[in-house]
MARBA-187414 format. One record per residue: residue number from 1; residue in three letters; x, y, z of N, C-alpha, C, O in turn. Coordinates in nm, 3 decimals. Atoms other than C-alpha are relative to their C-alpha. Layout:
BEGIN
site k=NUM r=ala n_xx=X n_yy=Y n_zz=Z ca_xx=X ca_yy=Y ca_zz=Z c_xx=X c_yy=Y c_zz=Z o_xx=X o_yy=Y o_zz=Z .
...
END
This chain:
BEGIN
site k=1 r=unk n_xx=0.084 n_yy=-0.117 n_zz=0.000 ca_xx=0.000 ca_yy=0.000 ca_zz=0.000 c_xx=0.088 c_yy=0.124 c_zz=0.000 o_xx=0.097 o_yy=0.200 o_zz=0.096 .
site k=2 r=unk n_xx=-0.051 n_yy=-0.129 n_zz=-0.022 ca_xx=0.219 ca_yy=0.269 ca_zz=-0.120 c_xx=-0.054 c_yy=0.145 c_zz=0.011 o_xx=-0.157 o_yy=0.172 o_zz=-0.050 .
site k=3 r=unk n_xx=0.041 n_yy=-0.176 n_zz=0.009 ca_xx=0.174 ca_yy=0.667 ca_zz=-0.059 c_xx=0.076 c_yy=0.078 c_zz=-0.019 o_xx=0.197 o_yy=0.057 o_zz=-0.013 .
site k=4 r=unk n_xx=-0.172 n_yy=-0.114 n_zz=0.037 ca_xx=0.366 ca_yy=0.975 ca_zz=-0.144 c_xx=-0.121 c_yy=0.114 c_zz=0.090 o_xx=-0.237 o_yy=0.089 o_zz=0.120 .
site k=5 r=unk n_xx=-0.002 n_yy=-0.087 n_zz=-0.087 ca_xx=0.329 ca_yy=1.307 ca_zz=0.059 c_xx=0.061 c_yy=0.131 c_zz=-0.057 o_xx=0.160 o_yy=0.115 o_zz=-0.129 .
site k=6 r=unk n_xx=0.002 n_yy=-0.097 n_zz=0.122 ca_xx=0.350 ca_yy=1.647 ca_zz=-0.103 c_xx=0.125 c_yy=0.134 c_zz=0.073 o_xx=0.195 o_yy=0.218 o_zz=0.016 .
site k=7 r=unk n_xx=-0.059 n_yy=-0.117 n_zz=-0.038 ca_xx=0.515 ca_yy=1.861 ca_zz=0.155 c_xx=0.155 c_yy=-0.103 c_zz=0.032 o_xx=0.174 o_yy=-0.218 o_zz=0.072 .
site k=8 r=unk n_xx=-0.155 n_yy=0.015 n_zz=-0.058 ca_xx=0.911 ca_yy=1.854 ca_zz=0.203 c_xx=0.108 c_yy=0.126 c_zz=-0.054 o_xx=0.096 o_yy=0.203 o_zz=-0.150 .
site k=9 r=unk n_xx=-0.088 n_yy=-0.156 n_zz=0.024 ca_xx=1.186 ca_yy=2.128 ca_zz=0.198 c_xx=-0.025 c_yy=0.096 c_zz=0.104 o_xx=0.002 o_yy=0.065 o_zz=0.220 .
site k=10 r=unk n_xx=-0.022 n_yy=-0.111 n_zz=-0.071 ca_xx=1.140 ca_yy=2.440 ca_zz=0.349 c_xx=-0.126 c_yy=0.094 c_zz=0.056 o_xx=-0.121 o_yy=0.170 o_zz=-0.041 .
site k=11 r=unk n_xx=0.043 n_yy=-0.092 n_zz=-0.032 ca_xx=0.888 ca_yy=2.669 ca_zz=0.497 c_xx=0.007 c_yy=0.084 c_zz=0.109 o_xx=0.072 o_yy=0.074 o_zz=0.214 .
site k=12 r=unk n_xx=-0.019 n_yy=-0.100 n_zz=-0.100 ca_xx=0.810 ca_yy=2.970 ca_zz=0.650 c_xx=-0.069 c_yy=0.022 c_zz=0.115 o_xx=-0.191 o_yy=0.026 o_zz=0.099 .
site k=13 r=unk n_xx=0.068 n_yy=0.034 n_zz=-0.117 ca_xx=0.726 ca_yy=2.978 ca_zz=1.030 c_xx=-0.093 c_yy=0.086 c_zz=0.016 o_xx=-0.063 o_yy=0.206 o_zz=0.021 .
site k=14 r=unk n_xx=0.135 n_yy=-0.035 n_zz=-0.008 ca_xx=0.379 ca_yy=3.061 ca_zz=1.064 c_xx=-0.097 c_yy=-0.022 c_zz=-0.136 o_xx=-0.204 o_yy=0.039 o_zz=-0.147 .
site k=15 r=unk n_xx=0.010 n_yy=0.006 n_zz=0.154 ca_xx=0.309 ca_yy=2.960 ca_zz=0.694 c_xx=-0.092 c_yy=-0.138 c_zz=0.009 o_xx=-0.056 o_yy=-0.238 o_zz=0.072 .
site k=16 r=unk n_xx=0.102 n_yy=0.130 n_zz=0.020 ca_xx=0.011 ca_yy=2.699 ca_zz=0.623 c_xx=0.023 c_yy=-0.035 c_zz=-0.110 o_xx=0.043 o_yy=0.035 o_zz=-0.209 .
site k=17 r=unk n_xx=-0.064 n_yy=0.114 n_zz=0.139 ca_xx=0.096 ca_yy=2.422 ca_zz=0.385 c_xx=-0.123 c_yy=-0.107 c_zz=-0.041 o_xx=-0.163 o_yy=-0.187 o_zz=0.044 .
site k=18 r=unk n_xx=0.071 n_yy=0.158 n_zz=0.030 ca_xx=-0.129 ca_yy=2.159 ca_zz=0.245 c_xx=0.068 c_yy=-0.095 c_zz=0.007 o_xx=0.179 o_yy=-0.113 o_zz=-0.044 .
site k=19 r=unk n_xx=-0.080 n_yy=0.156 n_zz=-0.008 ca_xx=-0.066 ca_yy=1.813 ca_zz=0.348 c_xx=-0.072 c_yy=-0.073 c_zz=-0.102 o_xx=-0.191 o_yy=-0.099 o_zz=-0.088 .
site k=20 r=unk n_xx=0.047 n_yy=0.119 n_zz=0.077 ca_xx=-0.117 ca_yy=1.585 ca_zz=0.065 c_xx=0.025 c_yy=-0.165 c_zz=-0.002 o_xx=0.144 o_yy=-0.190 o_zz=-0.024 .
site k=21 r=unk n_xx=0.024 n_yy=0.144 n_zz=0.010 ca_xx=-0.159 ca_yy=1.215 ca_zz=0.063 c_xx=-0.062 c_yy=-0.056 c_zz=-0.108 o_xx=-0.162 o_yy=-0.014 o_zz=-0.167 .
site k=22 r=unk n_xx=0.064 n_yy=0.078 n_zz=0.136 ca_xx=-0.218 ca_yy=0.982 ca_zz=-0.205 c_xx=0.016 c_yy=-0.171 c_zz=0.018 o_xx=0.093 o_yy=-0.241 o_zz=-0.048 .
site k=23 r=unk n_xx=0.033 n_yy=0.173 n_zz=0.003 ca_xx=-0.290 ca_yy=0.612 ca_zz=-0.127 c_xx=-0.005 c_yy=-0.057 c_zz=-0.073 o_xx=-0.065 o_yy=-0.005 o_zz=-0.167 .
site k=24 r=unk n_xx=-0.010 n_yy=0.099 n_zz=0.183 ca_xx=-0.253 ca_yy=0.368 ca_zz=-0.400 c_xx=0.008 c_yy=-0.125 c_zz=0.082 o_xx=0.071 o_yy=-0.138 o_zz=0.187 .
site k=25 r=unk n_xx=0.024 n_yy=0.088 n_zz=-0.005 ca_xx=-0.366 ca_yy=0.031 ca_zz=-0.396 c_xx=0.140 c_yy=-0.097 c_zz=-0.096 o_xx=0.216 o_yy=-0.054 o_zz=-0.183 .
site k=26 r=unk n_xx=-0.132 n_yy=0.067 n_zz=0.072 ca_xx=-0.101 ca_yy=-0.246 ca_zz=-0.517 c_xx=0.015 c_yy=-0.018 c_zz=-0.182 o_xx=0.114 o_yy=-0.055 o_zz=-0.245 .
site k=27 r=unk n_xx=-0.030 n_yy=-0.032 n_zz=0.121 ca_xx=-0.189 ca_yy=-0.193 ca_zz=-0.869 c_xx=-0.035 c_yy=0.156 c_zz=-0.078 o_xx=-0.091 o_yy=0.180 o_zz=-0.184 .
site k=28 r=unk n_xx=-0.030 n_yy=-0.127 n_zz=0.020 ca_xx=-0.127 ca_yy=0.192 ca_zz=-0.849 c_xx=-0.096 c_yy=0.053 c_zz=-0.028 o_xx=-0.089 o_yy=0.142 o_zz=-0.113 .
site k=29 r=unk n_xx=0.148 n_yy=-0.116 n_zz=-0.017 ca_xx=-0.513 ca_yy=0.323 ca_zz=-0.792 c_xx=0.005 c_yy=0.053 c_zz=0.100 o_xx=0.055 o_yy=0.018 o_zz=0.207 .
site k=30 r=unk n_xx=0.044 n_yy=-0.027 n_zz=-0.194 ca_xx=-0.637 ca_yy=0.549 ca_zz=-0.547 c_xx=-0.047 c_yy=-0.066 c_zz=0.070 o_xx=-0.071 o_yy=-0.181 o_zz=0.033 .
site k=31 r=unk n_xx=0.114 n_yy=0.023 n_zz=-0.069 ca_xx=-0.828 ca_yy=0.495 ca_zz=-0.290 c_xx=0.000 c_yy=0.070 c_zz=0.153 o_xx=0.092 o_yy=0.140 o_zz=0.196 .
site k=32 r=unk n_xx=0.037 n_yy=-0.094 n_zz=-0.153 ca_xx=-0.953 ca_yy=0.635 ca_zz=0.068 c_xx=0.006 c_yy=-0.115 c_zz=0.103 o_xx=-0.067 o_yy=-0.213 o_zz=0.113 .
site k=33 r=unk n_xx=-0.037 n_yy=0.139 n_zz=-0.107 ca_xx=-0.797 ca_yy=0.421 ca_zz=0.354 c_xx=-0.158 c_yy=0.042 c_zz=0.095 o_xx=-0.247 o_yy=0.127 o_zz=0.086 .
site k=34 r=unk n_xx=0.127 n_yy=0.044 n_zz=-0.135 ca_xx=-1.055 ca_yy=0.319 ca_zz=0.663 c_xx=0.092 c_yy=0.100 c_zz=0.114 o_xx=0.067 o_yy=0.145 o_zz=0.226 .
site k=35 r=unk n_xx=-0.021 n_yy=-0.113 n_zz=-0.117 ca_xx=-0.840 ca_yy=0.540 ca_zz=0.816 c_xx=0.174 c_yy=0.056 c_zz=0.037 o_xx=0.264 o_yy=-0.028 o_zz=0.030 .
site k=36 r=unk n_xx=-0.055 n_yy=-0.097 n_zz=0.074 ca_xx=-0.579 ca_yy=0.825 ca_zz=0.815 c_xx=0.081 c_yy=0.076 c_zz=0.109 o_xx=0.019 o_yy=0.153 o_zz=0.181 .
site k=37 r=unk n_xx=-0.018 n_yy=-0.105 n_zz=-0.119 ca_xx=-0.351 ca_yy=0.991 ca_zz=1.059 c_xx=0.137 c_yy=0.041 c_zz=-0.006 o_xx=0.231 o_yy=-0.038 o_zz=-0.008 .
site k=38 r=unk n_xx=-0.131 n_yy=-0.070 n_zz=0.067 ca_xx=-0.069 ca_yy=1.258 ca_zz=0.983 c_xx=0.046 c_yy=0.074 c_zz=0.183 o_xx=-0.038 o_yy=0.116 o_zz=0.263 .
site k=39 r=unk n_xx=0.002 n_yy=-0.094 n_zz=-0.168 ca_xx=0.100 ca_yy=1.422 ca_zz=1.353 c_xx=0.169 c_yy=0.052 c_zz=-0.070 o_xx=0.261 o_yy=-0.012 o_zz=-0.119 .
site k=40 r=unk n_xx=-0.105 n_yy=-0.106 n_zz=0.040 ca_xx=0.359 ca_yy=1.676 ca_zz=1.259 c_xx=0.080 c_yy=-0.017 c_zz=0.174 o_xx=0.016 o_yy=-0.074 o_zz=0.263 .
site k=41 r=unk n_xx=-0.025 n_yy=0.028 n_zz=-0.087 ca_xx=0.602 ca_yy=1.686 ca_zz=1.549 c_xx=0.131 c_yy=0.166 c_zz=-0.035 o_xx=0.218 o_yy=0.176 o_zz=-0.121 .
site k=42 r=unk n_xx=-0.080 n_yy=-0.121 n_zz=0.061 ca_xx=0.775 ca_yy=2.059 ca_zz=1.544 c_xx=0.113 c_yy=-0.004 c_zz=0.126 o_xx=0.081 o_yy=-0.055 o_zz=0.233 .
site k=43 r=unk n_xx=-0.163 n_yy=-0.031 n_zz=-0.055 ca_xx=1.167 ca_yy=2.136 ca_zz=1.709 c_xx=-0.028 c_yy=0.040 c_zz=0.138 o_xx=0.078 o_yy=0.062 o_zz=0.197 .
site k=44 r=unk n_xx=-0.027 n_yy=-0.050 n_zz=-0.093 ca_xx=1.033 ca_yy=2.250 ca_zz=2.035 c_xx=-0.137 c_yy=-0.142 c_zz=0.094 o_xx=-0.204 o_yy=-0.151 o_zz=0.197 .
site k=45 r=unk n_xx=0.093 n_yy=0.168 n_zz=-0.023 ca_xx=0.822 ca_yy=1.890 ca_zz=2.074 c_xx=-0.151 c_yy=0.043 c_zz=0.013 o_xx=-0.214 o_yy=-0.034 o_zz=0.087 .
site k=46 r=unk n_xx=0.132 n_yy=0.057 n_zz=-0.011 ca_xx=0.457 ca_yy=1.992 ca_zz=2.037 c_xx=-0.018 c_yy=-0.081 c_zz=-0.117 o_xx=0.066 o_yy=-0.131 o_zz=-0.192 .
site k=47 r=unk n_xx=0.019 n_yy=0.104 n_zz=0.119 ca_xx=0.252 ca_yy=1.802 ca_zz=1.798 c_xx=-0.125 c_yy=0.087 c_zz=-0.056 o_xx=-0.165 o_yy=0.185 o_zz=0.006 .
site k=48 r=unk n_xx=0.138 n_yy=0.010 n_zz=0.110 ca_xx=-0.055 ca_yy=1.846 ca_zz=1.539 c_xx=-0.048 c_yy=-0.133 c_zz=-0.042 o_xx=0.005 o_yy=-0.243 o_zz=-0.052 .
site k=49 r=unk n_xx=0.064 n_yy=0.155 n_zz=0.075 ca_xx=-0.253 ca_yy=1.592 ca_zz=1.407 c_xx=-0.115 c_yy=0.082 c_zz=-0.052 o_xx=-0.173 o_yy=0.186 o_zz=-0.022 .
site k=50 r=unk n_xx=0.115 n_yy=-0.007 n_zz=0.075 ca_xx=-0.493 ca_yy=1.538 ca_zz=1.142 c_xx=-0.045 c_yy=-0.170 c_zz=0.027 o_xx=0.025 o_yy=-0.268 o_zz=0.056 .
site k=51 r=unk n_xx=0.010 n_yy=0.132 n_zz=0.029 ca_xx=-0.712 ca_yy=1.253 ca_zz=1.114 c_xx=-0.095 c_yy=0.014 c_zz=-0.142 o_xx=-0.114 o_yy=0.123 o_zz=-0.195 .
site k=52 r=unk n_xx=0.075 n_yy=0.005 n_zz=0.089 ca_xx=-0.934 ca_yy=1.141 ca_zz=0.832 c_xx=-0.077 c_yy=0.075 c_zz=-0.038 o_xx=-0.082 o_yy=0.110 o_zz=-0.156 .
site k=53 r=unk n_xx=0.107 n_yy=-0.085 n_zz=-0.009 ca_xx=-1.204 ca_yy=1.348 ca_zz=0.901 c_xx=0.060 c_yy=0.166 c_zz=-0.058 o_xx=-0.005 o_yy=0.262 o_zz=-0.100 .
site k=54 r=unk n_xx=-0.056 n_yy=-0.199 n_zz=0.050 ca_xx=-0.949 ca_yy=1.696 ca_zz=0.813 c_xx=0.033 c_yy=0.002 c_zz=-0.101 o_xx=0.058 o_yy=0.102 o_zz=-0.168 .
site k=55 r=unk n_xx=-0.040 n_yy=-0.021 n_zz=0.161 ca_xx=-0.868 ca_yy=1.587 ca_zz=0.512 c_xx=-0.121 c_yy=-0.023 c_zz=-0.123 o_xx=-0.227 o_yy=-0.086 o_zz=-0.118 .
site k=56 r=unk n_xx=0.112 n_yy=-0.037 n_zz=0.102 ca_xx=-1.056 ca_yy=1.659 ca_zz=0.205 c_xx=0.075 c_yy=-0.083 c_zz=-0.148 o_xx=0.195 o_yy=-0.096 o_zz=-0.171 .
site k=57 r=unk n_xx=-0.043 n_yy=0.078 n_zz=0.134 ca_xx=-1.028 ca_yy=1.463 ca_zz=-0.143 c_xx=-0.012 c_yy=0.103 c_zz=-0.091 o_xx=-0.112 o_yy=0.174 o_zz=-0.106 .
site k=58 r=unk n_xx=-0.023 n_yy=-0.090 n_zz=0.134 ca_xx=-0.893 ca_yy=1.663 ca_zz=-0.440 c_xx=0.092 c_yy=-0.135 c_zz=-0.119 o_xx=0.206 o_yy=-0.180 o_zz=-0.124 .
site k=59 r=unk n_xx=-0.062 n_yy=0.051 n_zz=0.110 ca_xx=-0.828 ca_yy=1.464 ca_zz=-0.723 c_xx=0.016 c_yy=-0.163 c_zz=0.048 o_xx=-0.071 o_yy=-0.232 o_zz=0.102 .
site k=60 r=unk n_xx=-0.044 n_yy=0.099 n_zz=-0.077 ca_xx=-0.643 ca_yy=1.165 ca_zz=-0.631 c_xx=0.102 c_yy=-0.022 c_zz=0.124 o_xx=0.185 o_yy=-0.112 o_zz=0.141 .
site k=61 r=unk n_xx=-0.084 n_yy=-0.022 n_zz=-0.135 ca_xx=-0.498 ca_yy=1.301 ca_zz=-0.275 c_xx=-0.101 c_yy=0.017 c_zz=0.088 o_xx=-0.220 o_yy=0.018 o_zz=0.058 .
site k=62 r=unk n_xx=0.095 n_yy=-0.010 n_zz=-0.106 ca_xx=-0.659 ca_yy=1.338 ca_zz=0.004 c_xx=0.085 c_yy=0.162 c_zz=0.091 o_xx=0.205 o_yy=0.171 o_zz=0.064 .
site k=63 r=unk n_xx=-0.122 n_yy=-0.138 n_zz=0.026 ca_xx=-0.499 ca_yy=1.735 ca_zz=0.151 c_xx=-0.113 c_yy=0.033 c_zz=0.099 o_xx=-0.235 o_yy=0.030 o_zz=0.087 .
site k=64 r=unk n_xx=0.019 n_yy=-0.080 n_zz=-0.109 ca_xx=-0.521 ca_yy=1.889 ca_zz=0.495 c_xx=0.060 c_yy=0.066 c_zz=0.022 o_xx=0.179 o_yy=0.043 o_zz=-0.003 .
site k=65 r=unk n_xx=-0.115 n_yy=-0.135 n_zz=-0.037 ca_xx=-0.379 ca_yy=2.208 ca_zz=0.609 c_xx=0.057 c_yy=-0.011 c_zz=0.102 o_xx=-0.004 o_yy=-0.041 o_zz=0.205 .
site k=66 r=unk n_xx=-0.038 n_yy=-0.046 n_zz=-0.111 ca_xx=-0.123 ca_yy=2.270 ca_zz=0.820 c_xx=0.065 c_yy=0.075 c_zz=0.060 o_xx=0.147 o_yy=0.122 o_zz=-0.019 .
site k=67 r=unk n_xx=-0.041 n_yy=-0.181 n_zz=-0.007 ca_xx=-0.003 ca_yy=2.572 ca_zz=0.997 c_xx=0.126 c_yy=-0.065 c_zz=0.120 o_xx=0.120 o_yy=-0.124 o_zz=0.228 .
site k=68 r=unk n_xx=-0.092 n_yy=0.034 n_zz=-0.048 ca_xx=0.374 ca_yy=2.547 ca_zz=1.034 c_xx=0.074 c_yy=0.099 c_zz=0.117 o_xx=0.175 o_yy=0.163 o_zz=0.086 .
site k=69 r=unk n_xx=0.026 n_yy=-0.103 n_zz=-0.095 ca_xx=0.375 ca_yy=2.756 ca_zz=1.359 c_xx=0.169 c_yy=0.013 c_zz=0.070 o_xx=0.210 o_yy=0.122 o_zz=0.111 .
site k=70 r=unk n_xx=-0.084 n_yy=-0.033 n_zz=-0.081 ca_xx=0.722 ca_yy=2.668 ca_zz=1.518 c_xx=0.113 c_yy=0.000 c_zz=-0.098 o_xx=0.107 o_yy=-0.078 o_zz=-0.193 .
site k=71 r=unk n_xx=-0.094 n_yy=0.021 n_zz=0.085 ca_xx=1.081 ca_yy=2.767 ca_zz=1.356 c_xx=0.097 c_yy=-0.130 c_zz=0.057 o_xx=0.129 o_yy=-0.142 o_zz=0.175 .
site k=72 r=unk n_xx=-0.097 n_yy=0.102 n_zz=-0.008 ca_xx=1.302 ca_yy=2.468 ca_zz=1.344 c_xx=-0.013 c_yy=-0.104 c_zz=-0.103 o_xx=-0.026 o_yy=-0.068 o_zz=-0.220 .
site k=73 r=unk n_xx=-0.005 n_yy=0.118 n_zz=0.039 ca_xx=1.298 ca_yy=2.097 ca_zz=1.238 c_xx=-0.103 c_yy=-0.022 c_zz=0.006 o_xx=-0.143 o_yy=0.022 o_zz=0.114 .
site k=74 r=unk n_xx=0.131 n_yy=0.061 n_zz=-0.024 ca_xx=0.949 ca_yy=1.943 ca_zz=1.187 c_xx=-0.030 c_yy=-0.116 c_zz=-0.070 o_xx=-0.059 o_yy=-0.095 o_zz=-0.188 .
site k=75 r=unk n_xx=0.041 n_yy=0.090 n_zz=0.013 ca_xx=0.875 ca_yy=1.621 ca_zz=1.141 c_xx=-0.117 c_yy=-0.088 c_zz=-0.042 o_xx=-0.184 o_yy=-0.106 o_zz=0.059 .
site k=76 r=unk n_xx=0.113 n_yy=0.076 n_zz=0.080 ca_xx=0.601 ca_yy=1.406 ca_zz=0.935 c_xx=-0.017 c_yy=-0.125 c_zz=0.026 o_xx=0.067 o_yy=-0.204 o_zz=-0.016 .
site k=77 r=unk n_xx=0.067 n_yy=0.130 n_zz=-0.004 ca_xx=0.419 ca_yy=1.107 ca_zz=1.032 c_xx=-0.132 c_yy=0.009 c_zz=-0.023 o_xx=-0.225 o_yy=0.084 o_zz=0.004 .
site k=78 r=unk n_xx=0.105 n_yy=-0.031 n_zz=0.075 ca_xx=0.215 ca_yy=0.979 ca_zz=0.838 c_xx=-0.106 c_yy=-0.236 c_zz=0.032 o_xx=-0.059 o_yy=-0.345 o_zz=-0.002 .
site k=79 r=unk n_xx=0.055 n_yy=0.157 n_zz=0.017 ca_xx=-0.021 ca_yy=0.604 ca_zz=0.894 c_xx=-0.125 c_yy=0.015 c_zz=-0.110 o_xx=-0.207 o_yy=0.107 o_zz=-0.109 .
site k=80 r=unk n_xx=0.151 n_yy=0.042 n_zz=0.028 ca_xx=-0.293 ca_yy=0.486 ca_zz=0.680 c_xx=-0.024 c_yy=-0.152 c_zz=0.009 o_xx=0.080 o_yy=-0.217 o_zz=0.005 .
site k=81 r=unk n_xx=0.082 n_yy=0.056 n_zz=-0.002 ca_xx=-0.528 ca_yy=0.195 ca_zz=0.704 c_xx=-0.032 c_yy=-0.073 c_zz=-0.093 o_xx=-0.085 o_yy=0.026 o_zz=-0.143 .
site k=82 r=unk n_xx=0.135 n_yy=0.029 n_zz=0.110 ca_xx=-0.717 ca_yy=0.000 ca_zz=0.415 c_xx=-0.111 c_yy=-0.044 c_zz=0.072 o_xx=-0.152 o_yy=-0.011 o_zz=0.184 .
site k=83 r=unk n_xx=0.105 n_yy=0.070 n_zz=-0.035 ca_xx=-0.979 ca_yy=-0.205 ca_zz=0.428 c_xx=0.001 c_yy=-0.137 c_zz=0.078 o_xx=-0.087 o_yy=-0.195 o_zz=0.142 .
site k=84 r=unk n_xx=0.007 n_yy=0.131 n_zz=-0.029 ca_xx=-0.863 ca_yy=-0.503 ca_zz=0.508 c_xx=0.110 c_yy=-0.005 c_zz=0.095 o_xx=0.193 o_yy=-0.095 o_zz=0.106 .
site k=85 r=unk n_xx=-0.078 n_yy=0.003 n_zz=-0.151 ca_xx=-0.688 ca_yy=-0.376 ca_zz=0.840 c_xx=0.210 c_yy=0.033 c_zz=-0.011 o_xx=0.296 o_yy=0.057 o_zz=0.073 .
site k=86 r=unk n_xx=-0.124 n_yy=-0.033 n_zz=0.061 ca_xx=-0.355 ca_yy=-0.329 ca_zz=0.627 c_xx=0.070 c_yy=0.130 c_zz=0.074 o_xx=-0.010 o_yy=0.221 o_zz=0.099 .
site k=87 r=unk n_xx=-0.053 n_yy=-0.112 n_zz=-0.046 ca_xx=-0.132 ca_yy=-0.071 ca_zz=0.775 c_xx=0.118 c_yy=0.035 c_zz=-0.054 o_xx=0.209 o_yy=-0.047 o_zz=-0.053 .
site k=88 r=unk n_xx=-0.104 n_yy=-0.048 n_zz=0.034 ca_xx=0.109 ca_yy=0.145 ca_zz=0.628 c_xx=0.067 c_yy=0.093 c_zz=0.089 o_xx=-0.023 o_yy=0.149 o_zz=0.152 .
site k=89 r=unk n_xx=-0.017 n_yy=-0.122 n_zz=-0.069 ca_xx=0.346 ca_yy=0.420 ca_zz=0.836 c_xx=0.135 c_yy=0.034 c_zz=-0.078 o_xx=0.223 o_yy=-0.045 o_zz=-0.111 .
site k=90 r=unk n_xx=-0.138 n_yy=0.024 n_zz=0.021 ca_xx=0.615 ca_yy=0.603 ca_zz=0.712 c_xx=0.030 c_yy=0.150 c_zz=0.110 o_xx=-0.047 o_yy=0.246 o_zz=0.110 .
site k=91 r=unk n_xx=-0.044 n_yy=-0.090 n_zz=-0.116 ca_xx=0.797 ca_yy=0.834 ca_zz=1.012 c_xx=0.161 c_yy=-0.021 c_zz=-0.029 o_xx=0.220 o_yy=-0.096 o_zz=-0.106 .
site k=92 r=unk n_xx=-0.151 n_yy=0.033 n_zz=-0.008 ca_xx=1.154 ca_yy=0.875 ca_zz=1.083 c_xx=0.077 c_yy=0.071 c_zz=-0.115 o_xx=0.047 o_yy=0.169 o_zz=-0.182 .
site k=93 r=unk n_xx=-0.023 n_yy=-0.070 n_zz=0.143 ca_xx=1.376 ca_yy=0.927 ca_zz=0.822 c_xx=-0.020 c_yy=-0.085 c_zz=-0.132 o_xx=0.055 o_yy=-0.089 o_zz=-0.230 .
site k=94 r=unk n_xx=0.070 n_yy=0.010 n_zz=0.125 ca_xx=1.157 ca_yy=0.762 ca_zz=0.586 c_xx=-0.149 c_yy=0.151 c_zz=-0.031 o_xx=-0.204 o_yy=0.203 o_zz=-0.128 .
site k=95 r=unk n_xx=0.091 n_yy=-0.123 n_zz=0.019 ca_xx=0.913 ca_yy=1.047 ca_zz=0.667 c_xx=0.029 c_yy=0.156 c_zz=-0.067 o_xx=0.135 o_yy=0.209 o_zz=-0.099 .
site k=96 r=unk n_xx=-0.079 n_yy=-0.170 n_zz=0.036 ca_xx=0.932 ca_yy=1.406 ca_zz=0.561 c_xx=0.005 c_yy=0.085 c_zz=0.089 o_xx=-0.088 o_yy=0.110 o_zz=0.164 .
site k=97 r=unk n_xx=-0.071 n_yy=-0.123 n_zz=-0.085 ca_xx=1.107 ca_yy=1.664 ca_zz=0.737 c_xx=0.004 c_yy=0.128 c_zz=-0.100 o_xx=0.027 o_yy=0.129 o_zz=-0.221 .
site k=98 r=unk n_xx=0.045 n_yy=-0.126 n_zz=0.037 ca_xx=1.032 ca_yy=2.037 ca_zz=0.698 c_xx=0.079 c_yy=0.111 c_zz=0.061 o_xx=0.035 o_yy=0.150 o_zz=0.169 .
site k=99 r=unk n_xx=-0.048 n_yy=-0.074 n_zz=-0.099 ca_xx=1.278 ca_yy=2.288 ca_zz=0.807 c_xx=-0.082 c_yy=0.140 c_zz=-0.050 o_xx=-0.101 o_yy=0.182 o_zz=-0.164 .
site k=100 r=unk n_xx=0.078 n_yy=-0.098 n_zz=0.043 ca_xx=1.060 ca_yy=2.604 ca_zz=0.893 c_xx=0.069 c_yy=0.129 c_zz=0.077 o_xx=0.110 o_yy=0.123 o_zz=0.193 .
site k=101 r=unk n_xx=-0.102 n_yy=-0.100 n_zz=0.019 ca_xx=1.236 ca_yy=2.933 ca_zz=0.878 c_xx=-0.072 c_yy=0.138 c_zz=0.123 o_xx=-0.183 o_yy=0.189 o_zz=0.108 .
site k=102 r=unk n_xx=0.049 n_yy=-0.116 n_zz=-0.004 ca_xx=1.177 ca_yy=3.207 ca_zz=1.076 c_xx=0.005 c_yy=0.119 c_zz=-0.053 o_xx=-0.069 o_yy=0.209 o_zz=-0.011 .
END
């Protein structure tokens, strides 16, 4: 159950970004997992989260906002779900990292 993730590089602190997600099934369709959960983790350790419910379908992504409030290092985790209890996560440094500027 691969996904790709739209934000990485650089922004500016206080700057809202769309989070994109794109779920793909093993022969590279969309689809909308059973369930969805992104937690940003910013340089001075709070967190954000989205779950399913914040994200909105455009196209073939699924894209929640998020407001990159602290300057430093920020961190992307990202899980989804299918249907059939499947779980994907990618965190760490498979995840994306965001350095946000003041």
């Amino acid at each position: 159950m691969p996904f790709d993730t739209d934000i990485d590089g650089t922004v500016t602190e206080g700057e809202t970004k769309e989070l994109a997600v794109s779920p793909e099934r093993e022969d590279g369709t969309f689809f909308v997992p059973d369930s969805l959960t992104a937690t940003v983790t910013f340089a001075d350790g709070t967190t954000t989260s989205k779950s399913l419910s914040d994200f909105q379908r455009e196209g073939d992504a699924l894209v929640a906002p998020v407001d990159f409030s602290v300057a430093g290092r920020a961190e992307i985790e990202i899980e989804v779900e299918d249907e059939k209890g499947n779980v994907e996560r990618i965190a760490g440094s498979d995840g994306a990292t965001v350095l946000v500027e003041s």
